[in-house]
C-alpha positions in Angstrom: -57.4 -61.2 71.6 -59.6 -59.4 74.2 -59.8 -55.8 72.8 -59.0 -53.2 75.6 -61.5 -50.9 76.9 -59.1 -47.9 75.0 -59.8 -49.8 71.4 -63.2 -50.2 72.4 -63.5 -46.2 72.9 -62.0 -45.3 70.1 -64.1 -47.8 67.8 -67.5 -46.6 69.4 -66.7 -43.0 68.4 -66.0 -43.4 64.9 -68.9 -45.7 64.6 -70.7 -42.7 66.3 -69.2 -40.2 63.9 -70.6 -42.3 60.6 -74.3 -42.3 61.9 -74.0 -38.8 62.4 -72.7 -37.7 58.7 -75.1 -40.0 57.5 -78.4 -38.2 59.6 -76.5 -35.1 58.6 -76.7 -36.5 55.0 -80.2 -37.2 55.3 -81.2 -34.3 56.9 -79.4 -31.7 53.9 -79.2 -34.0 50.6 -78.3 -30.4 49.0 -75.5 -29.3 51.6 -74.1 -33.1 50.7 -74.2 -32.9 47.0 -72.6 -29.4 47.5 -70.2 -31.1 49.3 -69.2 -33.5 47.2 -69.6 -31.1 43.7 -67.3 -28.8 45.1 -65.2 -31.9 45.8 -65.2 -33.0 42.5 -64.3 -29.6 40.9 -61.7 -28.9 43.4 -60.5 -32.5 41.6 -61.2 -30.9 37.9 -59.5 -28.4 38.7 -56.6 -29.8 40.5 -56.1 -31.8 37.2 -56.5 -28.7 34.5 -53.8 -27.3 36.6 -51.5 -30.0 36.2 -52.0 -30.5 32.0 -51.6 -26.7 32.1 -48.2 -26.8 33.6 -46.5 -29.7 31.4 -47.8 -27.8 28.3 -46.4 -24.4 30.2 -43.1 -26.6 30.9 -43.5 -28.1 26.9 -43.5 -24.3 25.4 -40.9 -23.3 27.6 -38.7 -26.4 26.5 -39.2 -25.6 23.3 -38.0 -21.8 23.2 -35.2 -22.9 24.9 -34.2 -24.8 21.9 -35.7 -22.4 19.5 -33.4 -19.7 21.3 -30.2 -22.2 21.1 -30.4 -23.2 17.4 -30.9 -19.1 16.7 -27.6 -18.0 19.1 -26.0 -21.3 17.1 -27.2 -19.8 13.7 -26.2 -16.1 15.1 -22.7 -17.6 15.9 -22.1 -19.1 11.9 -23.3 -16.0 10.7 -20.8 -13.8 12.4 -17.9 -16.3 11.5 -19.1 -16.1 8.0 -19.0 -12.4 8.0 -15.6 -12.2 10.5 -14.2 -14.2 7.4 -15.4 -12.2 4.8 -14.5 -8.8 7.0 -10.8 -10.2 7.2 -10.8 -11.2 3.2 -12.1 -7.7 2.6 -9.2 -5.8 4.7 -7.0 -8.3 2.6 -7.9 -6.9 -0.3 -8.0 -3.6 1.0 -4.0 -3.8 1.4 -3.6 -4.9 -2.1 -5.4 -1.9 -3.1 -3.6 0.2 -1.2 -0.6 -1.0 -2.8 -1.2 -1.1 -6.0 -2.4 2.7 -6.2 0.8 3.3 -4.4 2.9 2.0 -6.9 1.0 3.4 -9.9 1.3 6.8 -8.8 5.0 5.4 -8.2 4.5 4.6 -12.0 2.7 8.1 -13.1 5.7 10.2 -11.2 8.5 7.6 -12.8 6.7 7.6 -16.4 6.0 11.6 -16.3 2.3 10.9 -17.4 -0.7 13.2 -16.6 -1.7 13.1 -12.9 -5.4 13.9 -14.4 -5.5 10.7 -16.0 -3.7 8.3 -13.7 -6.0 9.6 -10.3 -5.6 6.9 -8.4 -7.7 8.6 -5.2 -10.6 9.7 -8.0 -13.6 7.4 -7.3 -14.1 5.6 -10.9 -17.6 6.2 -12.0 -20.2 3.2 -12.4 -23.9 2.9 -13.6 -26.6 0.2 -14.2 -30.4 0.3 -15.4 -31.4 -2.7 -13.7 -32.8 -3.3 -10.3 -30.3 -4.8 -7.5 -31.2 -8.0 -6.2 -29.8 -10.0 -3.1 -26.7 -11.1 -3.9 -25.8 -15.0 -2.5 -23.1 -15.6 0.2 -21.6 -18.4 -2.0 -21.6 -15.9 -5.0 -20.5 -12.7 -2.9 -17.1 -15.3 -1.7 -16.6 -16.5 -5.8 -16.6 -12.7 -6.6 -14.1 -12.3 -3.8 -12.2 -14.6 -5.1 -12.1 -13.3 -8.6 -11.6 -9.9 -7.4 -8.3 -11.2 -5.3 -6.9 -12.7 -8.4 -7.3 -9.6 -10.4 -5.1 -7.6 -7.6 -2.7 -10.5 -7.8 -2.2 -10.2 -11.4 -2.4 -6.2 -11.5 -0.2 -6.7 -8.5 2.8 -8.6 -11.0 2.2 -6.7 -14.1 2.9 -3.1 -12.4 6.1 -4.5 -10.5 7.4 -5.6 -13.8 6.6 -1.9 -14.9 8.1 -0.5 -12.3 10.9 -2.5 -12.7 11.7 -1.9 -16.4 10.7 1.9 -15.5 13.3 1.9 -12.7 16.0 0.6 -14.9 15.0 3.3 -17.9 15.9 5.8 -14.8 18.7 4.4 -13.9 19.5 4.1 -17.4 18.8 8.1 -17.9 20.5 9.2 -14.8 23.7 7.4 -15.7 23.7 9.5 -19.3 25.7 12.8 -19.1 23.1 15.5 -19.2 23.4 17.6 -16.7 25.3 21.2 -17.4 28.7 20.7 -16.2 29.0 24.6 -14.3 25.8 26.5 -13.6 24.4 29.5 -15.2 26.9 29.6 -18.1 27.5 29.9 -22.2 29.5 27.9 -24.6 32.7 30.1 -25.7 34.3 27.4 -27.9 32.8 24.6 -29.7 33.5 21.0 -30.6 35.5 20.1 -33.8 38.2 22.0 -35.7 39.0 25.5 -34.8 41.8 27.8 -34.5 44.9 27.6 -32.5 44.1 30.1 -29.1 47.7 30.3 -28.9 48.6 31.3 -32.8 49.5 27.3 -33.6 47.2 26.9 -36.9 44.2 24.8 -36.5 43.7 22.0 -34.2 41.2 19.8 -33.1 39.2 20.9 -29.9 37.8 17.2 -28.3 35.1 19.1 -25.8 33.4 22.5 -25.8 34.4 25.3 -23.2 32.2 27.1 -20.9 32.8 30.5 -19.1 33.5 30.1 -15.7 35.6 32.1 -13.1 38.2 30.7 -10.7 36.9 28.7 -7.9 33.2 28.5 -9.7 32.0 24.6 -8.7 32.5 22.1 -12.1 29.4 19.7 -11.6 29.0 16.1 -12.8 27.1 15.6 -16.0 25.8 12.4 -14.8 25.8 9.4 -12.1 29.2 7.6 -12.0 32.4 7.2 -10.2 35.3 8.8 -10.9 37.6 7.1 -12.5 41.0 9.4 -12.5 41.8 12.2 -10.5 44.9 14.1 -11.0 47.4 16.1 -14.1 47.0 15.3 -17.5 49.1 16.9 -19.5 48.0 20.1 -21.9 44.3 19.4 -19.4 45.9 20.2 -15.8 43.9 19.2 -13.0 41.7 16.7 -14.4 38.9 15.2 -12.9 37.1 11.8 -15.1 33.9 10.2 -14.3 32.8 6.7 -15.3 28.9 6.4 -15.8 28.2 3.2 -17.2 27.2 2.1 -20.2 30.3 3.0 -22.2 30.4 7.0 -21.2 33.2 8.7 -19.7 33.0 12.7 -18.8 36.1 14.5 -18.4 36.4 18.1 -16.7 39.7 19.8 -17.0 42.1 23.2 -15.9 40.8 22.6 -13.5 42.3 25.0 -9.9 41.4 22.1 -7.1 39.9 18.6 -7.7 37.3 17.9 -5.2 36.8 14.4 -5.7 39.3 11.3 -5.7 39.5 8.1 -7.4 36.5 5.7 -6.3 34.6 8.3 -5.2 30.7 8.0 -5.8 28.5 10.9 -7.7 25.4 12.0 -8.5 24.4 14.5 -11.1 24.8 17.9 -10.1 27.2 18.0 -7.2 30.4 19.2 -7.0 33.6 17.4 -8.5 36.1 20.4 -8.7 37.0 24.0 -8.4 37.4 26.1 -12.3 40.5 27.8 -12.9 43.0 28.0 -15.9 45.5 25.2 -14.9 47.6 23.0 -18.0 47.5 24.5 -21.9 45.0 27.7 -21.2 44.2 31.2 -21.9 42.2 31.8 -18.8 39.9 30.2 -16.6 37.1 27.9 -18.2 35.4 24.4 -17.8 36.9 22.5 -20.8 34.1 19.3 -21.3 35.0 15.8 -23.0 32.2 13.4 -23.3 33.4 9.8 -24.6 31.3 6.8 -25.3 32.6 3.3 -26.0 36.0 5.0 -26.4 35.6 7.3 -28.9 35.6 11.3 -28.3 32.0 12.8 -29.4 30.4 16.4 -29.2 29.3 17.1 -25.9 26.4 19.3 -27.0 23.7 17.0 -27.8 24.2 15.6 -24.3 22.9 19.3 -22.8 20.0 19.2 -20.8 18.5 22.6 -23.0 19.0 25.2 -25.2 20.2 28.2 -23.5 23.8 27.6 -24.0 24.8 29.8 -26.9 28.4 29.3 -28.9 30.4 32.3 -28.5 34.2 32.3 -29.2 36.2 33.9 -26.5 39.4 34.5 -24.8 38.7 31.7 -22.6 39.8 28.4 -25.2 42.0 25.5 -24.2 
């Protein structure tokens, strides 16, 4: 193919441009070797540059995962000790209980507050050195602990249980003074007639009152008769349980009514001097199982002297 006079040009220049660089070569062998030196460690250095950056990229990799598996290890850790935390608030509750019912059980079993303090830190000691103490350990001791509280948590129910029926048992016995701030005037057993019959046998004791003063119950119960009983007049009785009966008679008014509900110490009735008396009094009968028996050794204390009077029936 016939080249064109353009090609031609452009081929005679380059040629031109080849026997120049090499006179130029010739002419400065150092400015050349320069040249090409600074060539090579442009090269060097172009290739340092490189290795740097993949090891740069390598280390930076690698803390990555470093940082991963320590935020994975940071995560177990926490739910490990989230566990633990809610165990530990667990048996906080238990604790909390349990002192809760045994000063339940101090109040109910009238022992000394001194030595049932269930808010006084219990002392502790040890000679040897404290060590790190295992995760797997630290849960069996956990454990252990949680069964103690469970056990603890049974054995004082029961107590409070059998304690709570002793009360029951002791609120439902007559006790309680049947009027308040009084004295015995007649005893329990034989004694002469008030009214000049001989001798008979008094069933209760009677206690001074005056008209209108309030006649208490001796005891939980529910009263069981309400109404005149002949020779007693108004005549108020009270079931406890347990085989006792307490009746309260001459009663002026009855406050109470059949089926009614007491507790110790309120108010069943007005005093007066109704049915077979000499003046106003509380007559007191205690029976148990059905049979009559002397009301006195069912006084709460001592203060209650015997003194005849003219208030007997």
């Amino acid at each position: 193919m016939t080249e064109t006079t353009s090609q031609h040009d452009t081929r005679q220049r380059a040629i031109a441009q080849v026997r120049r660089m090499r006179i130029w070569a010739m002419r400065r062998p150092l400015a050349a070797l320069a040249l090409l030196l600074g060539a090579g460690m442009l090269c060097g250095a172009a290739a340092r540059s490189a290795v740097g950056l993949a090891e740069v990229e390598a280390m930076q990799a690698a803390d990555a995962s470093r940082k991963a598996e320590l935020e994975k290890v940071r995560r177990e850790a926490q739910q490990e000790v989230n566990a633990l935390a809610a165990r530990l608030a667990e048996l906080q509750a238990q604790a909390n209980r349990l002192n809760a019912l045994g000063s339940r059980l101090t109040r109910s079993g009238q022992l000394q507050d001194g030595e049932f303090d269930f808010d006084k830190p219990v002392g502790q000691g040890g000679a040897g050195r404290a060590s790190d103490m295992p995760p797997a350990e630290l849960r069996l001791r956990l454990a252990a602990l949680e069964a103690d509280y469970r056990r603890a948590d049974t054995q004082l129910s029961v107590l409070e249980s059998l304690l709570f029926n002793r009360e029951l048992d002791r609120s439902a016995l007559p006790s309680h003074d049947p009027i308040a701030g009084s004295y015995i005037t007649s005893g329990f057993g034989y004694r002469a007639d008030p009214f000049g019959g001989g001798g008979q046998f008094h069933k209760g004791i009677d206690f001074e009152a005056n008209v209108g003063d309030p006649v208490l119950a001796m005891a939980d119960g529910v009263v069981s008769y309400a109404g005149n009983r002949s020779g007693y007049g108004n005549t108020i009785e009270i079931d406890h349980g347990n085989g006792y009966v307490t009746r309260y008679a001459h009663n002026s008014r009855l406050s109470r009514q059949v089926g009614d509900l007491v507790r110790a110490g309120q108010e069943v009735a007005k005093a007066g001097s109704t049915g077979r008396s000499t003046g106003a009094h509380v007559h007191l009968e205690v029976w148990q199982d059905g049979v009559v028996v002397n009301p006195r050794k069912f006084l709460g204390h001592n203060n209650a002297l015997a003194r005849h009077g003219p208030g007997n029936g």
